[in-house]
N, CA and C atoms as an extended XYZ file, in Angstrom:
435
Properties=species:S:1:pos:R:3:atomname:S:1:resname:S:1:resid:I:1 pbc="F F F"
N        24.203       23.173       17.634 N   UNK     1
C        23.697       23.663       16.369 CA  UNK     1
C        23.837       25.189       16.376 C   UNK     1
N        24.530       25.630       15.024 N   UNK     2
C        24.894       27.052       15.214 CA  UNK     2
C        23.254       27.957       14.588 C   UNK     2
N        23.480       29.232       14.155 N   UNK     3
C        22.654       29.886       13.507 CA  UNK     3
C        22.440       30.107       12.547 C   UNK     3
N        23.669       29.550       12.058 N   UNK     4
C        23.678       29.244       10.314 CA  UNK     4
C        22.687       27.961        9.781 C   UNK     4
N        23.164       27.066       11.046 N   UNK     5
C        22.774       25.736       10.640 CA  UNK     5
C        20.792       25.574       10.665 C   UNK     5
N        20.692       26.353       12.171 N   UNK     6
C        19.526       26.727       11.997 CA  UNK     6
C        18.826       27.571       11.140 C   UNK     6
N        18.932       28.551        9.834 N   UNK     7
C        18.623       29.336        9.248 CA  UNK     7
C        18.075       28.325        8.117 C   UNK     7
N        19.426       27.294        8.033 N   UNK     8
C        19.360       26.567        6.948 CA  UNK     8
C        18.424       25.757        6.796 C   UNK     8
N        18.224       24.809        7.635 N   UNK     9
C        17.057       23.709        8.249 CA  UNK     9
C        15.641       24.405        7.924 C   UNK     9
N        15.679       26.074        8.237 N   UNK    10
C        14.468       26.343        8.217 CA  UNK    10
C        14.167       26.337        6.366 C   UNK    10
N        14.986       27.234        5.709 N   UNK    11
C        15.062       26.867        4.287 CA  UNK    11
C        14.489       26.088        3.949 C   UNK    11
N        15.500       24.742        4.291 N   UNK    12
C        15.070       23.729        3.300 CA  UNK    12
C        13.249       22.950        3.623 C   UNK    12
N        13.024       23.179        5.182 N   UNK    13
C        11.750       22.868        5.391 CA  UNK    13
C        11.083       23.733        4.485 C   UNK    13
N        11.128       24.914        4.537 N   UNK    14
C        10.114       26.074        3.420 CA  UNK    14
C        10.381       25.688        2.341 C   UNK    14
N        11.665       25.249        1.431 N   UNK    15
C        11.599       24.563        0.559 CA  UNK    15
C        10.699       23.986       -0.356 C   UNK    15
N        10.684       22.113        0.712 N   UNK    16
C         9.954       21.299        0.702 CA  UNK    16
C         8.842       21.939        0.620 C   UNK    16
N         8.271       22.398        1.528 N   UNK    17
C         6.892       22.826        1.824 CA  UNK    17
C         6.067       23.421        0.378 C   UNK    17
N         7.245       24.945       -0.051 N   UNK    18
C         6.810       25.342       -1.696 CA  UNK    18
C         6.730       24.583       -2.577 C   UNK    18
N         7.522       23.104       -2.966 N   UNK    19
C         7.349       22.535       -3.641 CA  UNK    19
C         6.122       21.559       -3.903 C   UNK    19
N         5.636       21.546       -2.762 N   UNK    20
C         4.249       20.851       -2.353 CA  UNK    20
C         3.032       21.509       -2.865 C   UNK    20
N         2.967       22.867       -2.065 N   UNK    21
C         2.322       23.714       -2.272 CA  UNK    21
C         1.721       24.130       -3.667 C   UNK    21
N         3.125       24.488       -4.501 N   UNK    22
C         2.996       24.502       -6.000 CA  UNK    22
C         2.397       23.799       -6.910 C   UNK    22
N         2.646       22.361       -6.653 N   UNK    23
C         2.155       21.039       -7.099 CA  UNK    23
C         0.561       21.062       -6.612 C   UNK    23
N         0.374       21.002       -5.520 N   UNK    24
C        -1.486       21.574       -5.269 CA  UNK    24
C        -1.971       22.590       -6.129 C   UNK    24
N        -1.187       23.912       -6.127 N   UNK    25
C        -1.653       24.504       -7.038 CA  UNK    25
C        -1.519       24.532       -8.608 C   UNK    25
N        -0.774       23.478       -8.907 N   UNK    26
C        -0.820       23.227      -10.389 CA  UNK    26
C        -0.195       24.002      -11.037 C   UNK    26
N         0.896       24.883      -10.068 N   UNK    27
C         1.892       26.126      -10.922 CA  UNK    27
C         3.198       25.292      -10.720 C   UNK    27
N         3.193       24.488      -12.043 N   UNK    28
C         4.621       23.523      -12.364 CA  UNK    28
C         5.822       24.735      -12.627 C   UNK    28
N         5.000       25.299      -13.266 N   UNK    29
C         6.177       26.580      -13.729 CA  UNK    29
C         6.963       26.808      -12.350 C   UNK    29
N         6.196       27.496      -11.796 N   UNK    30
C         6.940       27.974      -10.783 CA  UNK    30
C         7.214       26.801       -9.496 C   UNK    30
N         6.873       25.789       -9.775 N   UNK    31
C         7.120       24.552       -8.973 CA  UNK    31
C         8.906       24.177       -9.395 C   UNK    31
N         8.953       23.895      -10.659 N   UNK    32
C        10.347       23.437      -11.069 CA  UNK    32
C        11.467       24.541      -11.062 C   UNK    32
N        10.995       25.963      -10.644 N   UNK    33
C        12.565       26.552      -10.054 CA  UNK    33
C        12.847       26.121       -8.958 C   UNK    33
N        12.025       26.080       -8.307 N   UNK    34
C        12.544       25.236       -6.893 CA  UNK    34
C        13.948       24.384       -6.754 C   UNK    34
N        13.726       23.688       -7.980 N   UNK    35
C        14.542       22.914       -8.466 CA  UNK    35
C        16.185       23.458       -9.483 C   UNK    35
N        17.323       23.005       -9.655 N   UNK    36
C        17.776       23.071      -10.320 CA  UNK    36
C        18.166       23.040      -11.753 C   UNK    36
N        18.439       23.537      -12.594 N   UNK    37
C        18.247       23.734      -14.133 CA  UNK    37
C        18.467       22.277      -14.837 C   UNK    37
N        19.128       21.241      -13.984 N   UNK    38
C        19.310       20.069      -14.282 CA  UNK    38
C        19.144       19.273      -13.329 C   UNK    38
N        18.385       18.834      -12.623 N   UNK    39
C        18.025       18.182      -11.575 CA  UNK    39
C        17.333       17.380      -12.004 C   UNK    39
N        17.450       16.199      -10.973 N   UNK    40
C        16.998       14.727      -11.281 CA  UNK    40
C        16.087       14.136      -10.301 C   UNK    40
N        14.933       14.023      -11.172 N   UNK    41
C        13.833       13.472      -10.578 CA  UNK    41
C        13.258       12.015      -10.886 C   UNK    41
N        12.961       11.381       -9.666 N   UNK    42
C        12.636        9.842      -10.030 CA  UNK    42
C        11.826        9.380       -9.052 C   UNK    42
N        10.706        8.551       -9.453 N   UNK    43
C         9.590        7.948       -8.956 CA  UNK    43
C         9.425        6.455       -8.973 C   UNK    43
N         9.017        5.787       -7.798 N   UNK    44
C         9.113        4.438       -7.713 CA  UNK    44
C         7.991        4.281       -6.975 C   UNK    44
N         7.008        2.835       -7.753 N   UNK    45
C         5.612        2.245       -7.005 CA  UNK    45
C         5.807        0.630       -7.067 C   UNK    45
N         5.545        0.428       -6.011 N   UNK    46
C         6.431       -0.976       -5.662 CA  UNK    46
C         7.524       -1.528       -5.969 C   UNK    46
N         8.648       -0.343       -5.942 N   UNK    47
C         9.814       -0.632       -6.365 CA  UNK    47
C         9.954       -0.961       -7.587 C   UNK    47
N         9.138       -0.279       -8.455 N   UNK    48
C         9.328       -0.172      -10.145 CA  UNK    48
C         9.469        1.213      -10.324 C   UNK    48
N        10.146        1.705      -11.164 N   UNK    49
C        10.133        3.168      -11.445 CA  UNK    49
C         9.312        3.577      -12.418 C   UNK    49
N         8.439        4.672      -12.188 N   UNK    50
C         7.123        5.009      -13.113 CA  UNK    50
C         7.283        6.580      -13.566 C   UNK    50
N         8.763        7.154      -13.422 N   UNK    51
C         9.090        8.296      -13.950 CA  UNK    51
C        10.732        8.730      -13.693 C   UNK    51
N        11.251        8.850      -14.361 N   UNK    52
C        12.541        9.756      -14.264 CA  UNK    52
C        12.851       10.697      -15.484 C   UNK    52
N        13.092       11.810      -14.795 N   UNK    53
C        13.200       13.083      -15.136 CA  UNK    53
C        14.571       13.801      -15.452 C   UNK    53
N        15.094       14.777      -16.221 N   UNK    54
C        15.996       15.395      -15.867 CA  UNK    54
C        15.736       16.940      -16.142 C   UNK    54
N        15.549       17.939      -15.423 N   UNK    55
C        16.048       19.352      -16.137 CA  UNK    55
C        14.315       19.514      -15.679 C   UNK    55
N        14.590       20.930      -15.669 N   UNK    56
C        13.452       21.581      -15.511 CA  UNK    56
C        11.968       21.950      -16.381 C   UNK    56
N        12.701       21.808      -17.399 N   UNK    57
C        11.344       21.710      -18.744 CA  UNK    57
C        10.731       20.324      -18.826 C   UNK    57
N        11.184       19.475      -18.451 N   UNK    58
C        11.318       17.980      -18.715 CA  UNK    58
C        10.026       17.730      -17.459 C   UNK    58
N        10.569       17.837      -15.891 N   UNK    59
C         9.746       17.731      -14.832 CA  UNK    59
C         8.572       18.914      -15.243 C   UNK    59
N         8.717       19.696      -15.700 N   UNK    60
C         7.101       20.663      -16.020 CA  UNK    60
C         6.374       19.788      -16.292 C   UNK    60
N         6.832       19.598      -18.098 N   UNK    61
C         5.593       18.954      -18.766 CA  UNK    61
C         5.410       17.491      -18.290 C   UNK    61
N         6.169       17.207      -17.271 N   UNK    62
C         5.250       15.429      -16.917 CA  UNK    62
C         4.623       16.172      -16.034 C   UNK    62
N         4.992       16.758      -14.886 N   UNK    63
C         3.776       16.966      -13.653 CA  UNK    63
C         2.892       17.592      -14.184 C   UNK    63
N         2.781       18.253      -15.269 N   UNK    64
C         1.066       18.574      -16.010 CA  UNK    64
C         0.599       17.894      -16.318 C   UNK    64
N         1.374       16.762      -16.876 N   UNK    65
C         0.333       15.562      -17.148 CA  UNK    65
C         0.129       14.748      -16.458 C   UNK    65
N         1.038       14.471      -15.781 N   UNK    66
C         0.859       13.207      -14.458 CA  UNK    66
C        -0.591       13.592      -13.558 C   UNK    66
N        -0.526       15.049      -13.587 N   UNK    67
C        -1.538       16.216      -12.477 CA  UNK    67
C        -2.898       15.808      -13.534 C   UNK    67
N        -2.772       15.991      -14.992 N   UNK    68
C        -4.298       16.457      -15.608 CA  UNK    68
C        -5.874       16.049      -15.359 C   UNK    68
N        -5.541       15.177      -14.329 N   UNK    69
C        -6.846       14.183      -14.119 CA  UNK    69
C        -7.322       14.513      -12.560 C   UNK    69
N        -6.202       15.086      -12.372 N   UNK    70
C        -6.629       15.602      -10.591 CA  UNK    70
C        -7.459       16.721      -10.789 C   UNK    70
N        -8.478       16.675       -9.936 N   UNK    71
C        -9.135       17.634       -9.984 CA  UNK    71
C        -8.866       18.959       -8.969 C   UNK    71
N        -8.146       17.887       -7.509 N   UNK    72
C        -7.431       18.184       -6.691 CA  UNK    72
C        -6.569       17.213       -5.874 C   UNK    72
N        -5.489       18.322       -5.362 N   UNK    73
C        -4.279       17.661       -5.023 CA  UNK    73
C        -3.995       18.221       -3.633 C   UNK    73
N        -3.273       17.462       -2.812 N   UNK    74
C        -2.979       18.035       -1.295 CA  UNK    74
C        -2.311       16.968       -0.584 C   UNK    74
N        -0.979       17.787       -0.403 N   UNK    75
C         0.136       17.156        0.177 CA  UNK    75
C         0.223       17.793        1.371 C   UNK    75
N         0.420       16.861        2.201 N   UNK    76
C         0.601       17.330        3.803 CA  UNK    76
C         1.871       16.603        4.194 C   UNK    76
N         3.244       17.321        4.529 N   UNK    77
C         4.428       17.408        4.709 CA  UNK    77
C         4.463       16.597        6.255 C   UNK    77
N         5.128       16.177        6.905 N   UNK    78
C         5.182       15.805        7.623 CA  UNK    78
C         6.727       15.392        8.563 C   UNK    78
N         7.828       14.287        8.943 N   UNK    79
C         9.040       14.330        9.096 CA  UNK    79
C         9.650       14.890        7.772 C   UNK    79
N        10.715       16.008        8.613 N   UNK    80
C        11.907       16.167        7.698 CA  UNK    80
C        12.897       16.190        8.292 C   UNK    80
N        14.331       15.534        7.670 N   UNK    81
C        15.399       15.569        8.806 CA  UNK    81
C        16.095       16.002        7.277 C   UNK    81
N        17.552       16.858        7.741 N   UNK    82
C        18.352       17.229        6.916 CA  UNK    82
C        19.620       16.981        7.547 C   UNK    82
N        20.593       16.514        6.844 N   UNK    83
C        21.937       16.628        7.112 CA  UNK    83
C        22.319       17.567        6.106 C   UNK    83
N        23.655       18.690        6.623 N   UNK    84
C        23.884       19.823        6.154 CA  UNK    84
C        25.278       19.544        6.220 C   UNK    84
N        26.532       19.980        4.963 N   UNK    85
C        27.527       20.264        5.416 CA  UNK    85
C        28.094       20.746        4.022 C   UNK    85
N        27.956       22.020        4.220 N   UNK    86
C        28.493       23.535        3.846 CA  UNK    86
C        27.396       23.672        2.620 C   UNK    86
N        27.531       23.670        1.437 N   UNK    87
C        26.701       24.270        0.536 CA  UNK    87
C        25.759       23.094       -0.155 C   UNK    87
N        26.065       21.841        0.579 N   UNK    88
C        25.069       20.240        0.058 CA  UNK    88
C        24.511       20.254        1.419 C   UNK    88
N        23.284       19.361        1.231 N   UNK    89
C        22.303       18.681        1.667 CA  UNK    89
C        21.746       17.440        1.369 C   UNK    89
N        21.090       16.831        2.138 N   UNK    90
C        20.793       15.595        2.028 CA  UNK    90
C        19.875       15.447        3.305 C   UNK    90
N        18.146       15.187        2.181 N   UNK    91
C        16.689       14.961        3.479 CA  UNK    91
C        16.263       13.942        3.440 C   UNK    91
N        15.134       13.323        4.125 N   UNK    92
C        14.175       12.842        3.853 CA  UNK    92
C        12.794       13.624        4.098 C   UNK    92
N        11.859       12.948        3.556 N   UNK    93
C        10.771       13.926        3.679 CA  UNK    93
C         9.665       13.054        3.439 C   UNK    93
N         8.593       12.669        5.007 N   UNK    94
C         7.677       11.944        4.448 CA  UNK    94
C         6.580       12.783        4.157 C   UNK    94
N         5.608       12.372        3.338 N   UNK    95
C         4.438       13.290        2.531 CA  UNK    95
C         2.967       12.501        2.538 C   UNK    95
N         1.945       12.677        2.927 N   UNK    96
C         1.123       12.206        2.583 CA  UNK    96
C         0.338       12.736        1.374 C   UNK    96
N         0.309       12.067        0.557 N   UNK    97
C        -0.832       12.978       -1.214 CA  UNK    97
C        -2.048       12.495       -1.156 C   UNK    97
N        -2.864       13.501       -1.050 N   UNK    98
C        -4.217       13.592       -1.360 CA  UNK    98
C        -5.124       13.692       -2.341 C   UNK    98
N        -5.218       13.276       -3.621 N   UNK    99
C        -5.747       13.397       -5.035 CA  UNK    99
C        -7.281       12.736       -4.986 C   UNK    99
N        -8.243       13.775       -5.642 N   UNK   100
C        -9.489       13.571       -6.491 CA  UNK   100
C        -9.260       13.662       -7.322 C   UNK   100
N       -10.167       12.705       -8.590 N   UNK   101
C        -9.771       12.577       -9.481 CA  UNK   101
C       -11.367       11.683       -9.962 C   UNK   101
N       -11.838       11.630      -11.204 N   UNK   102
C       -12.795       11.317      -11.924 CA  UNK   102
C       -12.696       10.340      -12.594 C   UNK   102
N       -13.301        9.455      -12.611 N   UNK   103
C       -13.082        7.415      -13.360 CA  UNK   103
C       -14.604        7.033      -13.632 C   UNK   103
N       -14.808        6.892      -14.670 N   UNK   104
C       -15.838        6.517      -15.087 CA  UNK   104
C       -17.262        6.909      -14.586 C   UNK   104
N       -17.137        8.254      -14.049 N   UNK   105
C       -18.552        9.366      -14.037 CA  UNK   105
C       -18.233        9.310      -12.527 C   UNK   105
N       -17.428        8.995      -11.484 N   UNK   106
C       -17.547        8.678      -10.013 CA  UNK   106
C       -16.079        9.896       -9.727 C   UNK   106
N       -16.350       10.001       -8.696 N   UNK   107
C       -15.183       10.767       -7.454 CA  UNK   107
C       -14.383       10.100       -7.068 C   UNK   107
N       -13.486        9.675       -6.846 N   UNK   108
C       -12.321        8.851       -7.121 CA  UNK   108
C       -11.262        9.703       -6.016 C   UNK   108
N       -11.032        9.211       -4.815 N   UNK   109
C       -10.061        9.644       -3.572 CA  UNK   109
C        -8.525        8.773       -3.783 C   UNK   109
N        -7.655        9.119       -3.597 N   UNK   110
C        -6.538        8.331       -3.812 CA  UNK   110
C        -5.911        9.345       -2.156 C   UNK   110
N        -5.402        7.974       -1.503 N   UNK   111
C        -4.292        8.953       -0.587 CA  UNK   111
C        -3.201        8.017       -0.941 C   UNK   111
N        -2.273        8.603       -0.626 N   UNK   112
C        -0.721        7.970       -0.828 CA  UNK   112
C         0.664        8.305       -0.119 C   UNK   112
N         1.005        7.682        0.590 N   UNK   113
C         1.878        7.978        1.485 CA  UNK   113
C         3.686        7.277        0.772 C   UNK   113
N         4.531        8.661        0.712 N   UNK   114
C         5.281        8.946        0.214 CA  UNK   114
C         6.422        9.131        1.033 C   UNK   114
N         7.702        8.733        0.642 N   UNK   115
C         8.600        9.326        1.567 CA  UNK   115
C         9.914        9.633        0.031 C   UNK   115
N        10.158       11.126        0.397 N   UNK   116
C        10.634       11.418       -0.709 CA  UNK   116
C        12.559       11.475       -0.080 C   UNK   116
N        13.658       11.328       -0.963 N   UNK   117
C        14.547       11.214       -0.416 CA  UNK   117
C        15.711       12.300       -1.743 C   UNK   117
N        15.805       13.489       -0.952 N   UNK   118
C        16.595       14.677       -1.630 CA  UNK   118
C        17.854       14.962       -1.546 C   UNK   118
N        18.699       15.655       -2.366 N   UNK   119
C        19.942       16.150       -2.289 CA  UNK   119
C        19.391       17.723       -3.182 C   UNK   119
N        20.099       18.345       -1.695 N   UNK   120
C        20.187       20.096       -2.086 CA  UNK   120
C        21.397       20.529       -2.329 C   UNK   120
N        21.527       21.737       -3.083 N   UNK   121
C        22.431       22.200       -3.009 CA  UNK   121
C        22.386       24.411       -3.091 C   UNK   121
N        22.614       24.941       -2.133 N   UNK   122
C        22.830       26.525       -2.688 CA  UNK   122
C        23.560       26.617       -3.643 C   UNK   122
N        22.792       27.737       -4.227 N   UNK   123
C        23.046       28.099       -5.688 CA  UNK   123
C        22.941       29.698       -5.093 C   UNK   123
N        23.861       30.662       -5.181 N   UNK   124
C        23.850       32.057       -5.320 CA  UNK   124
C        23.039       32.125       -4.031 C   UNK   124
N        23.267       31.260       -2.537 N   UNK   125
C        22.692       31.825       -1.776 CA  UNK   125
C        21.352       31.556       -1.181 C   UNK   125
N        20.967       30.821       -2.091 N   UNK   126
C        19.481       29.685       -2.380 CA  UNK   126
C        19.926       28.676       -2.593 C   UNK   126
N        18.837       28.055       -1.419 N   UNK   127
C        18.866       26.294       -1.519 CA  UNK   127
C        17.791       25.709       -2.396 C   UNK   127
N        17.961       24.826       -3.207 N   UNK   128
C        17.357       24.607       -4.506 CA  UNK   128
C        18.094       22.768       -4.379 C   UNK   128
N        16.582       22.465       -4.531 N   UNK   129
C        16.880       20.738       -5.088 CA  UNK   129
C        17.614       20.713       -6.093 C   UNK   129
N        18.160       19.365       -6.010 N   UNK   130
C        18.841       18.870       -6.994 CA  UNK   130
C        18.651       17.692       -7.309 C   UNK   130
N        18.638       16.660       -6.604 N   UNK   131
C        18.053       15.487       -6.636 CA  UNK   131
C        16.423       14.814       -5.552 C   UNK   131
N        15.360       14.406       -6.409 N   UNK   132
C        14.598       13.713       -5.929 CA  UNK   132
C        14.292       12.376       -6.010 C   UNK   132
N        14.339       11.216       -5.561 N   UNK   133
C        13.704        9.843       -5.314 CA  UNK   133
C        12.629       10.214       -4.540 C   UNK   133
N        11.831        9.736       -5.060 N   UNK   134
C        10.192        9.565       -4.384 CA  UNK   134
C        10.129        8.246       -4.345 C   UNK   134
N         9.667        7.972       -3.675 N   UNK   135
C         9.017        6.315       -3.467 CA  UNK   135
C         7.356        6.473       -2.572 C   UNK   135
N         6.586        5.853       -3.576 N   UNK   136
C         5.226        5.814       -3.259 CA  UNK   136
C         5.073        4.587       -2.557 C   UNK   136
N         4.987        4.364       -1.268 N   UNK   137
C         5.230        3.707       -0.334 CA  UNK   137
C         3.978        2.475       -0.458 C   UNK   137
N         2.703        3.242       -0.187 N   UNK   138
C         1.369        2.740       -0.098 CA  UNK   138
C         0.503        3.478       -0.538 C   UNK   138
N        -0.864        3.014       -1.091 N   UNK   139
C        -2.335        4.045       -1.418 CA  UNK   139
C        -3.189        3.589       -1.172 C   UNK   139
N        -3.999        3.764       -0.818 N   UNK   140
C        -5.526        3.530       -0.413 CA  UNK   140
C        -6.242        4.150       -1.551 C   UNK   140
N        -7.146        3.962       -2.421 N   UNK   141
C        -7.742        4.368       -3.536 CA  UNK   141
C        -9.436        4.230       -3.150 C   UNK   141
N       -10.009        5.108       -3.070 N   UNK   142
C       -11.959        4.478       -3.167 CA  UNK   142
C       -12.369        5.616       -3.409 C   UNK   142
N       -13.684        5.339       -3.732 N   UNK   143
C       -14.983        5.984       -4.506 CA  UNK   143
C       -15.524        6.894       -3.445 C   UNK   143
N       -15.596        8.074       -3.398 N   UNK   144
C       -16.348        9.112       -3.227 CA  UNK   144
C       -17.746        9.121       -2.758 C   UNK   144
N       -18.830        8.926       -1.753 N   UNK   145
C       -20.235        9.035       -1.888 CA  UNK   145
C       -20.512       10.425       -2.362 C   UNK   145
C-alpha cells in the first residue's frame, strides 16, 4: 500500500464519519455536499425500499423530514473497507443509529444497525459520494423509563 493509497483510505473514512456526524447534527445542508450534485441515494427495510433519492436538494429535504421526530440522533461508524482504483471508490460501511424520538407522550429509543454500501468518486481533488444503498439490517425499538 502506497501513500497515496493511504491518504485516500483516510479521506474516505473522514468522509463517512462527516456524513454521520452532520446527520446527528441535523445540518442536512451541509450534510449533502458531502455528496455529489447528483448522487443517488437509496434505503431498504426488509428488503423493501423506503426511500430513493437523487441530487442534493432532493436528499436535504427528505433527511429533514425523515430526521423531524428525532429528538436525537447518533451514529457510531464502525467497519469500513474501501477498494480504490484511481479517482472511483467503492465501501462498505457498517453503522449503528441511535434515535430518540417521542410516540404518544413516551421516550421512544430506536437502535438500528445498518450497513451502508457506497461508490465515491474525486471531484477537483475531493472525495465526495456518489452513490449510497443503505440497508437497515435490524432495530430494536423500546420505551424509555
Amino acid at each position: 500500500m502506497d501513500i497515496q493509497e493511504l491518504a485516500d483510505r483516510l479521506e474516505l473514512s473522514a468522509l463517512v464519519d462527516q456524513i454521520s456526524i452532520l446527520a446527528d447534527k441535523k445540518d442536512f445542508s451541509s450534510q449533502v455536499q458531502q455528496f455529489t450534485e447528483d448522487a443517488i441515494t437509496e434505503m431498504t427495510v426488509d428488503g423493501k425500499i423506503i426511500m430513493q433519492l437523487q441530487g442534493r436538494q432532493a436528499m436535504a429535504e427528505a433527511f429533514k423530514e425523515f430526521n423531524r421526530n428525532f429528538e436525537v440522533a447518533f451514529h457510531l461508524n464502525g467497519q469500513h473497507t474501501v477498494f480504490i482504483k484511481n479517482e472511483d471508490a467503492e465501501g462498505t460501511l457498517y453503522s449503528q443509529i441511535t434515535t430518540i424520538s417521542i410516540e404518544n407522550g413516551v421516550k421512544i429509543k430506536s437502535t438500528i444497525g445498518a450497513i451502508y454500501h457506497d461508490k465515491y468518486i474525486r471531484v477537483n481533488g475531493k472525495w465526495l459520494l456518489c452513490e449510497r444503498k443503505g440497508d437497515f439490517v435490524w432495530q430494536d425499538k423500546r420505551a424509555l423509563s
